[in-house]
C-alpha positions in Angstrom: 17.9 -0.4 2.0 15.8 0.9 -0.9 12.9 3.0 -0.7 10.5 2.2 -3.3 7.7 4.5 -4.5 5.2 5.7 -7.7 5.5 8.8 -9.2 3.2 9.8 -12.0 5.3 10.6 -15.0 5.0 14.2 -17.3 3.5 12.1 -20.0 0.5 11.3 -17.7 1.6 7.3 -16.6 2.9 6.1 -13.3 6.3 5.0 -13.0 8.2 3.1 -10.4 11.3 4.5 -8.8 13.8 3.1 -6.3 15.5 5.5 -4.2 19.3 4.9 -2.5 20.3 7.4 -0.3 22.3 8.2 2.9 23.6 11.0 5.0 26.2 13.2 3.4 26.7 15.3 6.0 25.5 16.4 9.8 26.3 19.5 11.7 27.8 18.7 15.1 24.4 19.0 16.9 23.7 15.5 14.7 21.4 17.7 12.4 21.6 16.5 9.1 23.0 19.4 6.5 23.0 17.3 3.2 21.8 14.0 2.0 23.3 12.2 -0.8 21.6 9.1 -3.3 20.6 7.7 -6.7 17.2 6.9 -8.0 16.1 4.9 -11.0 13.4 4.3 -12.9 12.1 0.0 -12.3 9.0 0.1 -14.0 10.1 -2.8 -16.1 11.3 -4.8 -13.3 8.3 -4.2 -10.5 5.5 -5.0 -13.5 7.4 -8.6 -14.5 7.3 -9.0 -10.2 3.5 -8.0 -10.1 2.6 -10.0 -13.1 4.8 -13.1 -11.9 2.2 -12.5 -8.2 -0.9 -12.9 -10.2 -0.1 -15.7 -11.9 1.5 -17.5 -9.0 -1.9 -16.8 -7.3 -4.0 -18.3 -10.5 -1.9 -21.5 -10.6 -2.3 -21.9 -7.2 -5.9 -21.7 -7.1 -6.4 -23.4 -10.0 -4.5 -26.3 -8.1 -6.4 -26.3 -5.3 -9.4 -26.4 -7.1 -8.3 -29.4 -9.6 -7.6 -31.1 -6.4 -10.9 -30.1 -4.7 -12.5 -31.6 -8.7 -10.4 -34.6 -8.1 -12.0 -35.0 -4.8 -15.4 -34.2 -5.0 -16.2 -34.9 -8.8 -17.9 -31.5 -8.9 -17.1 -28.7 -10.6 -18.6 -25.9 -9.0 -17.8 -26.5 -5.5 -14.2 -26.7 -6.1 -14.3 -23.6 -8.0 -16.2 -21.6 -5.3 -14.9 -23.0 -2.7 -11.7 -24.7 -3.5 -11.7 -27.0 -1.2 
């Protein structure tokens, strides 16, 4: 399983890495002596995620509240409320 995390970059900006690892190696005490993984940079991918979030969330209220318009013929309650 991938551990996900920000880092802020040299340049100033925050990037998102994934992290792969495992146990390399453990002494026979089950202490472990060396770890072993890859991490890459995601940015790209976790911003297209976060942006597709947002906009799922904006369609979905603006559903509810054309239903809620569709309902109650008035505007402001189904955007305040959108029931």
């Amino acid at each position: 399983m991938p551990i996900v995390y920000r880092l802020r970059h040299t340049n100033d900006h925050w990037v998102w890495i994934e992290l792969y690892g495992k146990v390399a190696k453990r002494n026979q005490a089950g202490t472990i002596l060396e770890l072993s993984g890859t991490h890459r940079d995601i940015s790209a991918n976790k911003i297209a995620e976060l942006n597709h979030q947002k906009q799922s969330r904006m369609l979905s209220f603006l559903n509810k509240a054309h239903t809620s318009y569709l309902r109650q013929q008035n505007l402001i309650i189904a955007i305040v409320t959108g029931k």
